[in-house]
C-alpha positions as a printed Julia matrix, in Angstrom:
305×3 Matrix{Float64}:
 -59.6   117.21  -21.72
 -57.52  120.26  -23.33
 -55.53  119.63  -26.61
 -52.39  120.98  -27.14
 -54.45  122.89  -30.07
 -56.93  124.04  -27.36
 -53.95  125.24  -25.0
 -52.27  126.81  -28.69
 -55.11  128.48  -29.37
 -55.8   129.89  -26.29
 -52.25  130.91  -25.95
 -52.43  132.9   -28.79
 -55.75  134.5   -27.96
 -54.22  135.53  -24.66
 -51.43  137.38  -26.34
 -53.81  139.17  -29.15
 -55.84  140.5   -25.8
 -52.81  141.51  -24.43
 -51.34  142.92  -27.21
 -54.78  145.07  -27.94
 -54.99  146.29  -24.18
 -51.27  147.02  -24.31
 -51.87  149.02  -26.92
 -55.56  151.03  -25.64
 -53.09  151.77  -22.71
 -50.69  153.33  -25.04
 -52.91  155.67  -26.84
 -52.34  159.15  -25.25
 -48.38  158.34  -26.52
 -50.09  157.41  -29.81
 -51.85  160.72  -29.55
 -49.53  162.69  -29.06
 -47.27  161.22  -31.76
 -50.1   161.85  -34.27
 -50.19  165.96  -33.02
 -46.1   165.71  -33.58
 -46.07  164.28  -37.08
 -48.98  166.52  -38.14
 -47.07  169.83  -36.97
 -43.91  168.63  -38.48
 -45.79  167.81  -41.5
 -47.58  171.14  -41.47
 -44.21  172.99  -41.27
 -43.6   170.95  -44.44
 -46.67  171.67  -46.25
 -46.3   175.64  -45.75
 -42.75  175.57  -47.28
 -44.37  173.48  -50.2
 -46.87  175.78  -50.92
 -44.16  178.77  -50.69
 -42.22  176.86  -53.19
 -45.91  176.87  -55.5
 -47.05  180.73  -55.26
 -43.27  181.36  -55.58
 -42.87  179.06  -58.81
 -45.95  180.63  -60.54
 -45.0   184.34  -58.88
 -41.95  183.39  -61.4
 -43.79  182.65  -64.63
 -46.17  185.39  -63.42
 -43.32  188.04  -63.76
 -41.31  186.48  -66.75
 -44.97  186.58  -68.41
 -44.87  190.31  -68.16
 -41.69  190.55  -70.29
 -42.54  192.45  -73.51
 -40.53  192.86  -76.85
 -40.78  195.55  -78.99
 -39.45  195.22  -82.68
 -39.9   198.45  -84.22
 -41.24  198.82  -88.26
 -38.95  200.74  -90.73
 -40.93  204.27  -91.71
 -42.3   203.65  -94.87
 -43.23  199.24  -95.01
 -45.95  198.39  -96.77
 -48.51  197.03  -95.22
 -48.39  193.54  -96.7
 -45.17  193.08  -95.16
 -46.61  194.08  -92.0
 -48.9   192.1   -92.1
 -46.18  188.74  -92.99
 -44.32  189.39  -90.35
 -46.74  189.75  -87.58
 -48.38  186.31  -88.38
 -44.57  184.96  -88.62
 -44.53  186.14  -84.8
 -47.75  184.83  -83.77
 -46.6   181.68  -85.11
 -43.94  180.97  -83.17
 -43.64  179.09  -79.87
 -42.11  182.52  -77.44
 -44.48  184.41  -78.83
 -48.18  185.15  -77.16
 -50.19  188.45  -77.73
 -49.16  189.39  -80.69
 -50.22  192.58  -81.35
 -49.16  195.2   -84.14
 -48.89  198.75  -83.38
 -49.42  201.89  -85.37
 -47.05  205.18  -84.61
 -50.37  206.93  -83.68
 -51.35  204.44  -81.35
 -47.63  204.45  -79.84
 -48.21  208.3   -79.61
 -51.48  207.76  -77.65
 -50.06  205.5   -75.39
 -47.09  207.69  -74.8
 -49.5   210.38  -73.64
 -51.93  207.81  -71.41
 -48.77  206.87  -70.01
 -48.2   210.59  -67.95
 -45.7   212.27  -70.87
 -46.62  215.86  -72.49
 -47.57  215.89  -75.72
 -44.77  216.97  -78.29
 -46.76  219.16  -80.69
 -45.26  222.26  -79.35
 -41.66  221.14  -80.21
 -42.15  218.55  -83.24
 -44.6   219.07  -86.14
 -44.68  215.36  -86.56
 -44.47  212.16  -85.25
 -41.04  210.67  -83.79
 -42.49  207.29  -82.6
 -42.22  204.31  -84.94
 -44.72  201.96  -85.21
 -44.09  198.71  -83.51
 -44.8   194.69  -83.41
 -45.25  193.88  -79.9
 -45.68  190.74  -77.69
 -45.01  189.09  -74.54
 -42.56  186.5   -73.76
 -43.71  182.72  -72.9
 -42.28  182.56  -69.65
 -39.51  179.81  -70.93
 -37.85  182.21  -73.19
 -37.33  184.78  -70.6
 -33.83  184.28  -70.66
 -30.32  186.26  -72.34
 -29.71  183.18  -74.78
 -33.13  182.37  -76.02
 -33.26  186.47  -76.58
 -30.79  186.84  -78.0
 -31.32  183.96  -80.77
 -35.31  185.84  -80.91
 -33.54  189.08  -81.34
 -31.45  188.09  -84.65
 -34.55  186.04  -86.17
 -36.66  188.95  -86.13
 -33.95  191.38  -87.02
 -33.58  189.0   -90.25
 -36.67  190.5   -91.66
 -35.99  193.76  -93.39
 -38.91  195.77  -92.35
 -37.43  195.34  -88.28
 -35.21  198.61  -87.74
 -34.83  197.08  -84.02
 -35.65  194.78  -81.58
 -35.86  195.82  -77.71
 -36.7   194.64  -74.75
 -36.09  195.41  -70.82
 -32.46  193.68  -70.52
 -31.41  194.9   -67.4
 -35.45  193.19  -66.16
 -34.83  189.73  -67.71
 -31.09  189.83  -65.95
 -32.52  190.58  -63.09
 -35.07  188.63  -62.75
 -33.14  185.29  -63.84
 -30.76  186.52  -60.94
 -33.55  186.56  -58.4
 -35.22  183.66  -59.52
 -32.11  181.53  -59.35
 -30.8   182.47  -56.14
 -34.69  181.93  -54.67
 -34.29  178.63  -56.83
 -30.95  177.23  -54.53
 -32.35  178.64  -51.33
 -35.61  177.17  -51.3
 -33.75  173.71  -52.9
 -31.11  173.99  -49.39
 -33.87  174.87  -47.55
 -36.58  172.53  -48.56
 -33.4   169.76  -47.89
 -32.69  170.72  -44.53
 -36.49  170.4   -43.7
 -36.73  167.33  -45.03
 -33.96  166.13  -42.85
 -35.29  167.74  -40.09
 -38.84  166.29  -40.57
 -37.3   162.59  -41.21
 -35.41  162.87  -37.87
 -38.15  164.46  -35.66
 -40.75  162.25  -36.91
 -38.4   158.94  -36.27
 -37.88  159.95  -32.86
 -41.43  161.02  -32.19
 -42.33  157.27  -33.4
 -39.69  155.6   -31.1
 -41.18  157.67  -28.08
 -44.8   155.97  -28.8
 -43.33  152.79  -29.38
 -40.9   152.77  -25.98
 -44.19  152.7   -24.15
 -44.62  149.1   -25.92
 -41.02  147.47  -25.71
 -42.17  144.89  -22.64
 -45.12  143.75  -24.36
 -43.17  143.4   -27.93
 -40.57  141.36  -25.74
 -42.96  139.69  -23.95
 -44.83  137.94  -27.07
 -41.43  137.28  -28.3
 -40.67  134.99  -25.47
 -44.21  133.07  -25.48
 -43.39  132.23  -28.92
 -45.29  134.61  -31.36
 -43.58  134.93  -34.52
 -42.24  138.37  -35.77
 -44.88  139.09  -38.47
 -47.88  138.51  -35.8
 -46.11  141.16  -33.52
 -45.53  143.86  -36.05
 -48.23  143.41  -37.95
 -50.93  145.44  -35.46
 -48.17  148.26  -35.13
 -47.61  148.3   -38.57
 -51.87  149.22  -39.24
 -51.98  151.52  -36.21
 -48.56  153.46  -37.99
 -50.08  153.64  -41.05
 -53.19  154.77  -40.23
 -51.34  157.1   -37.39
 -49.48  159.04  -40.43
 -52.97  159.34  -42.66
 -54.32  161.17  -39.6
 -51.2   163.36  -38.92
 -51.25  164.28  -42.5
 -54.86  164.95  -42.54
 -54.72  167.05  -39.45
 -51.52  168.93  -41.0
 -53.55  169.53  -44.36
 -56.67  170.9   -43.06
 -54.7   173.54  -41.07
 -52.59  174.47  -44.56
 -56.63  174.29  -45.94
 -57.32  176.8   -42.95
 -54.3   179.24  -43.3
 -54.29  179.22  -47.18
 -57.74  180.15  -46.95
 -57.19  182.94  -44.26
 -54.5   184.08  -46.57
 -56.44  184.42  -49.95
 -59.77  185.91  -48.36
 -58.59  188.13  -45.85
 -54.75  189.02  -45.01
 -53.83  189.06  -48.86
 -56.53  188.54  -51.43
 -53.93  189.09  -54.13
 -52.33  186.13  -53.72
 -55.8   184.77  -54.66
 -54.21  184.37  -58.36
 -51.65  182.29  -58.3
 -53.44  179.51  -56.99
 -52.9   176.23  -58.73
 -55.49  173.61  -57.44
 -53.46  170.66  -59.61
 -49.95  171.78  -57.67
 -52.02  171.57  -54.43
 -53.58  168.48  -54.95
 -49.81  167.14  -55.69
 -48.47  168.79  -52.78
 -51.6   167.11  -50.23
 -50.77  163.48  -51.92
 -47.22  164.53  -51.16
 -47.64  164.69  -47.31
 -49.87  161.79  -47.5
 -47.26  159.63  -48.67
 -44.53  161.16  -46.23
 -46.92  160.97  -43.16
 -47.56  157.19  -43.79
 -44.29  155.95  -44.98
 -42.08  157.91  -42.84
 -44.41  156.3   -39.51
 -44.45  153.01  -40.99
 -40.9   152.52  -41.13
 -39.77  154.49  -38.22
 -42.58  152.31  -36.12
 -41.62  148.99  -37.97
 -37.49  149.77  -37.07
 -38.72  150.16  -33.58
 -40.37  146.82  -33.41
 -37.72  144.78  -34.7
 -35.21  146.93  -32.65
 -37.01  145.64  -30.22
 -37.22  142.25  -30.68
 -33.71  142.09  -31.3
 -32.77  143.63  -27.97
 -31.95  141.66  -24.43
 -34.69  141.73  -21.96
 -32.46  143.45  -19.71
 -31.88  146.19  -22.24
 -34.98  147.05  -22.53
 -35.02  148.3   -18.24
């Protein structure tokens, strides 16, 4: 004799088969939904890492600033000497490095310019405390409060540096700041949309059998839940497929069509950036797949034709 548990049981074993065949049959949709989220999530992942080398190309350049504050003819050594360490101390400062008006003069001559011994019978260059900017402090205002603290110091005749570089440079690196902000937003819009609808593609495949269970009686939680697991683990391939072809082309890059570029690799901003698309690939599947199913659900069966 069958029990109402028996029949129950049964019921519900019929509609986990279905459900499971339902979805084998759907797989080349699935498929090809995991190829569409990867390449949107590769298009993603190349901007990211031009954001990166772009970010450190920055600090790379507003590293190279140098200051130059030049010694009075004439200061004794011991005030030097003070004042240098009083540089080194400080947190713009890096490099520190006092030079002598004969080492100026030698480096005037390495650097391509004829010597002056034919028209000068001494030595016009003063000597000089130099050192490079941290990156930070590569700006007019922080300059220009460096420039009087040094200046303070009697020994300091002057303090120069390459204004028309820093003004530049903070020029550049601000307009390259807003377009790669607008243009990292209007990628992210574009990713959230073409992922969604590359989601409700794969899932329109499903809408009878989501309907179906409905009307034998299975609750909402036992329908979504095995589309729920196949979206999540859906996005960790897409994102895994999208990152070993950034793996691939950054590679390419480095070793062969621009070894230069080699440099500026930060292995902590890529690990970051690889966690990033995780994160995206899987939530962004998830909930697109999850708004399918209860769109679904919610939907007349004569909708759904």
């Amino acid at each position: 004799m069958i029990t109402d548990d028996n029949r129950g049981t049964k019921s519900k074993s019929n509609m986990t088969a279905q459900r499971n065949a339902s979805m084998k049959r759907s797989k080349p949709s699935y498929f090809m939904a995991i190829l569409g989220v990867a390449l949107v999530l590769f298009i993603l992942g190349m901007l990211g890492w031009l954001v990166i080398n772009t970010s450190k190309l920055e600090t790379y350049f507003k590293g190279s600033v140098q200051v130059n504050a030049f010694v009075r003819d004439g200061s004794p050594d011991r005030e030097i000497d003070i004042v240098t360490k009083s540089i080194e101390s400080k947190p713009y400062a890096r490099n520190v490095e006092f030079v002598t008006k004969e080492a100026a003069r030698a480096k005037f001559i390495g650097d391509g310019n004829e010597d002056w011994n034919k028209v000068l019978d001494y030595n016009p260059l003063p000597a000089s405390i130099d050192f490079y900017l941290e990156p930070a402090y590569v700006n007019k205002d922080s300059l220009k409060k460096i420039t009087t603290e040094i200046t303070k110091n009697f020994i300091i005749s002057e303090v120069k540096y390459p204004d028309a570089v820093v003004s530049n440079l903070n020029n550049i690196v601000k307009k390259t700041g807003y377009f790669l902000l607008a243009l990292a937003g209007i990628l992210a819009l574009i990713v959230i949309v073409l992922i969604d609808n590359t989601i409700k593609l794969a899932m329109f495949s499903n809408r009878f059998l989501i309907k179906t269970m409905q009307m034998v009686g299975a609750t909402r939680w036992f329908i979504s839940k095995p589309f729920d697991t196949k979206a999540i683990l859906n996005g960790l391939a897409s994102a895994i497929i999208a990152i070993a072809a950034l793996v691939v082309i950054i590679y390419g890059v480095e070793n062969w069509w621009l070894p230069e570029i080699k440099a500026l690799r930060d292995n902590g901003m890529l690990a970051m950036l690889f966690t990033g698309l995780i994160l995206i690939g899987i939530s962004i599947t998830f909930i697109s797949t999850h708004r399918s199913v209860m769109k679904y659900l919610k939907m007349k069966l004569d909708d759904l034709y």
